[in-house]
C-alpha positions in Angstrom: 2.1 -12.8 29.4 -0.4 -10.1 30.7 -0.8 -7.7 28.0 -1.0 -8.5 24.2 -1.3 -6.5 20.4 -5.3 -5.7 20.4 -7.2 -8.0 18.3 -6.7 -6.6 14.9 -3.5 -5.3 15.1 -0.1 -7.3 14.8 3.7 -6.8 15.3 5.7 -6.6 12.3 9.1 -8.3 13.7 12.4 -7.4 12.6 12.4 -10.8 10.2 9.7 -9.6 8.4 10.7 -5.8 7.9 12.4 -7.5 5.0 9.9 -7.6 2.6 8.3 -4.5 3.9 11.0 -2.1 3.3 11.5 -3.8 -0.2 8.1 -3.0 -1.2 8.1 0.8 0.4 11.5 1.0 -2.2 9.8 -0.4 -4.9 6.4 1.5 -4.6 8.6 4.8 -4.3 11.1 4.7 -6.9 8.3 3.6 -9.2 5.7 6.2 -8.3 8.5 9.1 -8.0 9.5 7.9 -12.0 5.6 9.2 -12.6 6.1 12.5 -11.3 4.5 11.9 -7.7 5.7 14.0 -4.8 5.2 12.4 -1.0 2.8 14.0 1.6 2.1 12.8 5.3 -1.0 14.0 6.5 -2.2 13.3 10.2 -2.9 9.8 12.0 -6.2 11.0 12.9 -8.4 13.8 11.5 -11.5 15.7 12.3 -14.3 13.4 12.0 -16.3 15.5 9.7 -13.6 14.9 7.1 -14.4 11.4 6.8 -17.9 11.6 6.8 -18.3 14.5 3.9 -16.0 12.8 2.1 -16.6 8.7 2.1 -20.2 9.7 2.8 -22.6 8.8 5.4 -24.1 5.8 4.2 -21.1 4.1 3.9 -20.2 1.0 6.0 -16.8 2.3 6.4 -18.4 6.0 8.3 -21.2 4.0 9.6 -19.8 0.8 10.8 -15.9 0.9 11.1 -14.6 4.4 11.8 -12.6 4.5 15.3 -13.8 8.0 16.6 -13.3 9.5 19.8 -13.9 12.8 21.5 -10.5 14.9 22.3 -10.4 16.5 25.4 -12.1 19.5 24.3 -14.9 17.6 23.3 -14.6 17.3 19.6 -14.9 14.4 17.7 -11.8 12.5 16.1 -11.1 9.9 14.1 -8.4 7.7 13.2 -8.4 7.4 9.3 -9.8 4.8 8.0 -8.4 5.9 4.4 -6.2 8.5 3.0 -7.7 9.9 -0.2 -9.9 12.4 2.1 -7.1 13.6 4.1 -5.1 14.6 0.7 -7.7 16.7 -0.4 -8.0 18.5 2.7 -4.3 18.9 2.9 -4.8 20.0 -0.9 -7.2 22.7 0.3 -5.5 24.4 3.3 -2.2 24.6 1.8 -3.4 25.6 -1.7 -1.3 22.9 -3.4 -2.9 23.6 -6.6 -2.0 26.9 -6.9 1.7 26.3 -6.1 1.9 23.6 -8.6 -0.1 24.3 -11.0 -3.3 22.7 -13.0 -2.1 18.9 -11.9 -0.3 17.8 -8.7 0.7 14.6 -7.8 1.0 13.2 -4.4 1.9 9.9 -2.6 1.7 8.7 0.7 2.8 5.6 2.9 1.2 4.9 6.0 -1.4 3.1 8.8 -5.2 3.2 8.2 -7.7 2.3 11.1 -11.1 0.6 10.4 -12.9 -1.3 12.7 -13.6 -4.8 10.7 -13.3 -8.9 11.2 -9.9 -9.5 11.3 -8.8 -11.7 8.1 -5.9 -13.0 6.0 -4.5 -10.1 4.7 -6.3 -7.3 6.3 -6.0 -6.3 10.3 -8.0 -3.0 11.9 -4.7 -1.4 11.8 -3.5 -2.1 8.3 -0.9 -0.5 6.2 -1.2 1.1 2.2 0.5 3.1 -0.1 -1.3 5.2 -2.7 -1.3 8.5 -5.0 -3.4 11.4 -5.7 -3.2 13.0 -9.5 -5.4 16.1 -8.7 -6.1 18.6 -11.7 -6.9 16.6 -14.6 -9.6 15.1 -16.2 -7.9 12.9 -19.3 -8.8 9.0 -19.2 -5.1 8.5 -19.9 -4.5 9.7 -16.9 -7.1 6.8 -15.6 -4.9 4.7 -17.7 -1.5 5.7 -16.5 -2.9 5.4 -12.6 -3.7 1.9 -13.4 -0.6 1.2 -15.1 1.2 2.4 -12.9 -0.1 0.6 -10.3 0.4 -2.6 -11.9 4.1 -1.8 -12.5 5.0 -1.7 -8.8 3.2 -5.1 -8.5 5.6 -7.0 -11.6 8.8 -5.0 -9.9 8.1 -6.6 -6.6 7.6 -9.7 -8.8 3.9 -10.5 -8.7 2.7 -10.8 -11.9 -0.3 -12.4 -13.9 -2.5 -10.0 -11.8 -6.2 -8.7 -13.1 -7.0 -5.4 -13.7 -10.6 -5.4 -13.1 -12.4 -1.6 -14.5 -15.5 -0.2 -14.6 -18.0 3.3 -14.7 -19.9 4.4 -11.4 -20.9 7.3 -13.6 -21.5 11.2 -13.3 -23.7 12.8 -10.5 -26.4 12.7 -13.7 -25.6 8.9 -14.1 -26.2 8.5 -10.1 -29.4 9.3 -10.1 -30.6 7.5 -13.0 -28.9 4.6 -11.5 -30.8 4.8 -8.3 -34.1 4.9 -9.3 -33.5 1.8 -10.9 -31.9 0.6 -8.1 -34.9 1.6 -6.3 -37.6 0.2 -8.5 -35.4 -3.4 -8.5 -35.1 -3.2 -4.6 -38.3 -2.4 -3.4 -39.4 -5.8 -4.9 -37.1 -7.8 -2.8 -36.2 -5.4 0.2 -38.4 -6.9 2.9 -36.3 -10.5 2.6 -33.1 -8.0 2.6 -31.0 -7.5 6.0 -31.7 -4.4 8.0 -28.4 -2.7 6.8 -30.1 -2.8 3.4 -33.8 -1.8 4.4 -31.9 1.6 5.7 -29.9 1.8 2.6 -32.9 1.7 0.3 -33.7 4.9 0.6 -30.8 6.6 2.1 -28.3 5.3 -1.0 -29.2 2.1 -2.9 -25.9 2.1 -3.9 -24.6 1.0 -1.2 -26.7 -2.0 -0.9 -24.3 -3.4 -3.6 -21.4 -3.5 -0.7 -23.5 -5.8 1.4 -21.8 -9.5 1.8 -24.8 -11.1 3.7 -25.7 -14.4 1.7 -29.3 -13.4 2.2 -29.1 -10.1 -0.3 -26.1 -11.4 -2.8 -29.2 -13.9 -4.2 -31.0 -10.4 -5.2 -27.9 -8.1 -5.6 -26.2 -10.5 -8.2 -29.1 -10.1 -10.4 -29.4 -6.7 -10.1 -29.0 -3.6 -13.3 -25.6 -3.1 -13.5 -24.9 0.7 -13.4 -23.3 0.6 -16.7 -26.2 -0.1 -18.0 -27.2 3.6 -17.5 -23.8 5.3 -17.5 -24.4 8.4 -19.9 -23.1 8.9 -23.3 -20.1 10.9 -21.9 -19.1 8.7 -18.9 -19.5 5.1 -21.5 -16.7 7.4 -23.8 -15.0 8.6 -21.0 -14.4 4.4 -19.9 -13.7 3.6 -23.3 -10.5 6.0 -23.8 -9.6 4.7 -20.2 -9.5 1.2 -22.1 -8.2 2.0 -25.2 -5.0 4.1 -23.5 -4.5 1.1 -21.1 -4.2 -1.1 -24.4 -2.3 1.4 -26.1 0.2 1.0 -22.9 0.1 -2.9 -23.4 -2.6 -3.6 -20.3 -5.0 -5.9 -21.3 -8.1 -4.7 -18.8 -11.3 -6.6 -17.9 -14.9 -5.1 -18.1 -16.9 -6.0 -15.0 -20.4 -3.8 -14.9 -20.5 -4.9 -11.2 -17.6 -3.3 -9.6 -18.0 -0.5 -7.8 -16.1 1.1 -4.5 -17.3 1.3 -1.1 -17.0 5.0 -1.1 -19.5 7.7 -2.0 -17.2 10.1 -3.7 -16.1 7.6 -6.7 -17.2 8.6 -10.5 -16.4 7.8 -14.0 -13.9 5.2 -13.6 -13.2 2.3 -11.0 -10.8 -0.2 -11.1 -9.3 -3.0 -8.9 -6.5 -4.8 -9.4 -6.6 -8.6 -8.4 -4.5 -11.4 -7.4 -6.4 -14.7 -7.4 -4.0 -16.7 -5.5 -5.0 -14.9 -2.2 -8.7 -16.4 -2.6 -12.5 -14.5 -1.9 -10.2 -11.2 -0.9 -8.1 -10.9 -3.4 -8.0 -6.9 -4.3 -4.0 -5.7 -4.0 -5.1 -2.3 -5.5 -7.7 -0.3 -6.1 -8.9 3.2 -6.8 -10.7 5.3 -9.5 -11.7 8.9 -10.3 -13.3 11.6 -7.9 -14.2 14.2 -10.0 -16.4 16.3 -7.1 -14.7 15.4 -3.7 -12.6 18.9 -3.7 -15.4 21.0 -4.8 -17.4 18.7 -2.0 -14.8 19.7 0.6 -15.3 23.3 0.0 -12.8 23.6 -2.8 -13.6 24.4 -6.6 -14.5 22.0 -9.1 -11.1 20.0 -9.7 -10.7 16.1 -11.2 -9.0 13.8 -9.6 -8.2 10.2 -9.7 -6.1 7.7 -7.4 -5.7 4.5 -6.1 -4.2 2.8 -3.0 -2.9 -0.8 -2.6 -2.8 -3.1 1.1 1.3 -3.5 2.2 -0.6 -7.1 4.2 -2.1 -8.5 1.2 1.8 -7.7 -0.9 3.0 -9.2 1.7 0.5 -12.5 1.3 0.8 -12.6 -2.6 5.1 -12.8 -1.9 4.7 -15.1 0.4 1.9 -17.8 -1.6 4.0 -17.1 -4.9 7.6 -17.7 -2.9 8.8 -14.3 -3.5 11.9 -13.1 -1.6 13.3 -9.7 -1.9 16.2 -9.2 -4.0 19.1 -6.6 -3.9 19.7 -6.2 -0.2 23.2 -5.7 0.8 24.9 -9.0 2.6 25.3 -8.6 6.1 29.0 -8.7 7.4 30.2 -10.4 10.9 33.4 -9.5 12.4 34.7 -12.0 14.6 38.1 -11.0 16.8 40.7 -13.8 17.7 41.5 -11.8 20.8 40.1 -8.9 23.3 43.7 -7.5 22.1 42.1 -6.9 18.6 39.1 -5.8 19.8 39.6 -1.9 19.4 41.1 -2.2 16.1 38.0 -4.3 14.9 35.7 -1.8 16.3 37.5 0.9 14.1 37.3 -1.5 11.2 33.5 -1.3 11.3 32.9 2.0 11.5 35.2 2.5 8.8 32.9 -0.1 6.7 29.4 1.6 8.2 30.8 4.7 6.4 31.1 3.6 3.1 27.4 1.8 3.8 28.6 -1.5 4.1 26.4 -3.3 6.9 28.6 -4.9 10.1 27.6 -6.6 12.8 30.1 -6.9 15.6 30.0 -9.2 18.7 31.2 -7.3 22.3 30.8 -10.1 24.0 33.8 -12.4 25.0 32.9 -15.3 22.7 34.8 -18.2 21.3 35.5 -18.3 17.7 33.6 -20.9 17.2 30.5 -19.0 19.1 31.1 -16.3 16.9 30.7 -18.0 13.7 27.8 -19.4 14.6 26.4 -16.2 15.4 27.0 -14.9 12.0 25.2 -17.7 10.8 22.2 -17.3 12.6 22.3 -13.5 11.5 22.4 -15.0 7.9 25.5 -12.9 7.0 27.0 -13.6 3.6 31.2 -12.9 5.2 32.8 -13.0 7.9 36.0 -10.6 8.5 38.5 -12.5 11.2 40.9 -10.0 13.0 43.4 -11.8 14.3 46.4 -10.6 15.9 49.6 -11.3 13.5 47.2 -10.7 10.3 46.0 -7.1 11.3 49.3 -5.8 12.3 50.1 -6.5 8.9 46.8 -4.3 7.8 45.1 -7.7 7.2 42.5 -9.4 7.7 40.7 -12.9 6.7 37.5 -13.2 4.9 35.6 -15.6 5.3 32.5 -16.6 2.4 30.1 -18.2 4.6 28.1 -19.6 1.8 30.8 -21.1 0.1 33.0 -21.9 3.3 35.9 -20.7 1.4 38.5 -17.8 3.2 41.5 -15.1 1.4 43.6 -13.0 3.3 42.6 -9.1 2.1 44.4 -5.9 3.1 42.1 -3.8 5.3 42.6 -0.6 2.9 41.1 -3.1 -0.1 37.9 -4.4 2.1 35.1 -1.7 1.0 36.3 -1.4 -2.9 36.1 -5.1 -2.7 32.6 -5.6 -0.7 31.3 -2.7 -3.4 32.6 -4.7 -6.6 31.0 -7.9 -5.4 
């Protein structure tokens, strides 16, 4: 084989659409019950977008982004997250006008970042997330989060973490970094080089940094709740008393924050410790400035977003299968004499949304059973000649290996009631 999937990226083959497609349902009949509306924004954006908005000194616009220049010279870039691309979208089309003081939006799609390709995480990977924009209440925080972890326990993943914390106002920020600043500056010159630039660019972002070399100083560090001000501490402690009011018992960790600049107030991941040292499904929080930052005027916001690879992971270490799909159903002809009536007799099934598969090929009918078994297919319908020219046929329970004899006009009310 010449030509293979670029490192980082993977095929997702038919026999595992499965559990995709029941997670997409899942996520969107749960998010929809919150009042969410879907969006699609573009595959790629203008590169500018990404770098206002995650900020500069990120590792993600720094390290990961996939940018290239169009044929007109400007520079594009696959997006390496969503949030950004909402607000823009939010912006041009004046959403918040047309709906009102809060919107919500969903969106399902492929992200793009340039990183070491790991269990649960590729450089094309996959998420699902919303955007409440217009609101500043912490019970919305509270309802993003519970929300959020509903999707997880209706895929059937439960006993997961929800891990919350404050990154603070702008007012916090800088509070925050000049004692960032005065902690660092003791330690920096035994600190990588990322971390010598970040010092004084954003020692925030010197938290992010995974080199064994700077976790010794970063995980004794001041915690930036330490200087939250009175208003964010309250703002956090409504997030946690409306999450408690909604049954959610959340964990205070005054070391989590996000790898992106336009995070405030609250931040949140959601864990599942099965999946080991990368083990966030979910996570999001509140970006109270990122609209006004993107030209806009000053509107809260909060969201979150969760990995489809690392669902996918926690199913398959917790034995999950996806429940509810319909059974597939073989039709296996006696004769090529039959063959047009069985062809009919599918498409009549099809239309009530009963799944058929039906072989063209000139097959024995003992090749044709085992065909339907290796499809997995619950029943097999056999037209043979005598029993269709009665308007019957015989079905054929492949998991029980027991058979009836059904009139054709009482096949779909009868695949329906099962």
């Amino acid at each position: 084989m010449g030509i293979k999937a670029p490192r980082g990226t993977v095929d997702i083959l038919p026999q595992d659409m499965e559990k995709w497609h029941f997670i997409e349902d899942i996520a969107r009949q749960t998010i929809s019950c919150y009042g969410y509306q879907e969006i699609r924004t573009p595959i790629f954006e203008a590169t500018e977008l990404f770098v206002r908005g995650i900020g500069d000194s990120t590792d993600i616009v720094n390290k990961e982004m996939y940018t290239f220049q169009d044929k007109k010279g400007r520079s594009i870039t696959l997006r390496p997250e969503n949030t950004a691309a909402v607000v823009r979208a939010y912006l041009e089309h004046n959403l918040g006008i047309q709906q009102g003081s809060l919107i919500k939006l969903f969106y399902m799609g492929p992200m793009f970042r340039y990183e070491r390709p790991q269990a649960g995480r590729q450089r094309q990977f996959y998420q699902f997330g919303t955007e409440a924009i217009g609101s500043v209440h912490p019970g919305l925080d509270a309802e993003v989060i519970a929300m959020a972890l509903q999707i997880f326990e209706q895929v059937g993943i439960v006993g997961l973490k929800a891990e919350l914390n404050s990154v603070g106002c702008n007012e916090c920020r800088t509070s925050y970094h000049a004692v960032l600043l005065e902690y660092f500056r003791n330690h920096i010159s035994q600190m990588c080089p990322d971390c010598q630039m970040r010092l004084e660019k954003n020692p925030m972002r010197i938290l992010d940094c995974k080199a064994k070399t700077c976790q010794i100083y970063i995980s004794q560090c001041p915690t930036v709740i330490d200087s939250v001000c009175p208003a964010c501490r309250n703002h956090l402690d409504e997030v946690i008393k409306y999450l408690q009011l909604m049954g959610i018992s959340p964990i205070l960790n005054p070391r989590l924050v996000r790898g992106l600049d336009y995070y405030t107030k609250t931040a949140f991941e959601i864990r599942d410790e099965s999946l080991g040292a990368q083990n966030a499904v979910a996570a999001g929080g509140r970006y109270d400035n990122l609209v006004r930052d993107m030209g806009g005027p000053a509107t809260p916001a909060i969201g979150f977003a969760a990995g489809m690879e690392r669902i996918i992971l926690a199913m398959k270490n917790k034995d999950i299968e996806p429940i509810g799909k319909q059974n597939m159903v073989y039709i296996a002809v006696t004769s090529e004499e039959v063959r047009d009536k069985s062809a009919a007799l599918a498409q009549r099934l099809r239309a009530d949304n009963i799944p058929v598969e039906l072989s063209w090929d000139k097959k024995s009918l003992k090749s044709q059973f085992r065909h339907a078994a290796n499809m997995n297919a619950r029943y097999t319908i056999i037209v043979g000649d005598s029993e269709i020219n009665q308007g019957k046929v015989m079905l054929k329970d492949m998991t029980k290996e027991e058979q009836q004899l059904i009139a054709v006009e009482e096949l779909s009310a009868w695949f329906k009631s099962g």
